[in-house]
Phi, psi and omega in degrees: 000147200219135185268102175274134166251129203284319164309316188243354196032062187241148174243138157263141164263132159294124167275131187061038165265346202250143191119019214245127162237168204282139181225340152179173158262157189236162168310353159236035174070355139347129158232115187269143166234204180197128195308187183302140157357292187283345198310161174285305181257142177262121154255139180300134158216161229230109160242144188274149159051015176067022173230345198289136121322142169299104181256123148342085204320300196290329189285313185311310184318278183331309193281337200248355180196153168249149187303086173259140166273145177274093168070182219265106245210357203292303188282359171293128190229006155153193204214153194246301179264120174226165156255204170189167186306149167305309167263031156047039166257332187257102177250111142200162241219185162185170176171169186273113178279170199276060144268157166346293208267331171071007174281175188254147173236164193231142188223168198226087180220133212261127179233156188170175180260324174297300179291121119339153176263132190259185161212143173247162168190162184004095139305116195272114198235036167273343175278005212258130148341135154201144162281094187259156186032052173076023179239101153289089196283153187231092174305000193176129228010243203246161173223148175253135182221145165278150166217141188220149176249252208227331174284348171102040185225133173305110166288318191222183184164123192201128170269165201228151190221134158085254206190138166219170195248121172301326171282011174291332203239002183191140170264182156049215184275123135244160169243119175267130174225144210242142160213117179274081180068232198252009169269161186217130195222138164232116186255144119301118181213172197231119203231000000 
């Protein structure tokens, strides 16, 4: 992987970039990469100023701030594609952790002086609205939903508890939108 400079139209190689792909830059030439495609596991890494060999992003992190996790955070062993913030204050990845179950976890981590760097992963999204066959279920407390119909016109506004059948309040293409506490779900259904 080679850090083009804009000043000088000069090219640097990143030592022990290579099969690496490039995923940002931070304003101070940071560079997150990510190991090769094919690797079996893919990891996120960090070269300073773009000049540095590739240090392991989540282990530079652990050594370099301290580290609090969002919920059990033990089996994420680094992150494969990530970006960042202009000002490297923001990191954030997602990858296939090494489980059973294969789902990709995603993560978020706030570096700062103020901040701890955190991470979320598998979210929990069994509390979220959601709709199957023209039922809209609200798994937790109450929502207030909207209904539009395909010109964009309110048809209904009603708040909801449980699960209501949708087709009661609309025919043909609507859009419902739901705001549960502080989510907000926009559905397209055809009813």
């Amino acid at each position: 992987m080679r850090l083009y400079d804009v000043d000088d139209m000069t090219y640097t190689i990143i030592p022990g970039t290579s099969g690496h792909t490039g995923c940002s830059v931070t304003n101070e030439c940071d560079v997150i990469t990510c190991s090769p495609y094919m690797s079996t596991y893919r990891s996120a890494y960090i070269c300073l100023g773009g000049k540095e060999a590739p240090v392991n992003l989540r282990s530079w992190v652990e050594e370099n701030y301290e580290v609090t996790y969002a919920g059990d955070d033990s089996d994420i062993t680094g992150l494969g594609t990530c970006s960042t913030t202009p000002d490297g204050k923001t990191i954030v990845g997602w990858n296939l952790p090494q489980m059973e179950d294969m789902m990709y976890s995603a993560a978020i981590v706030q570096l700062g002086d103020d901040v701890p760097p955190t991470s979320i992963r598998n979210i929990d999204r069994s509390k979220q609205p959601t709709v199957e066959d023209g039922v809209l279920y609200i798994p937790d407390g109450k929502a207030e939903v909207r209904i539009y119909n395909a010109g964009g016109t309110l048809t209904a506004t009603f708040t909801a508890e449980g699960s209501v059948d949708l087709a009661q309040h609309a025919k043909g293409v609507t859009i419902i939108k739901v705001r549960a506490g502080k989510l907000d779900k926009t559905f397209k259904l055809t009813l």
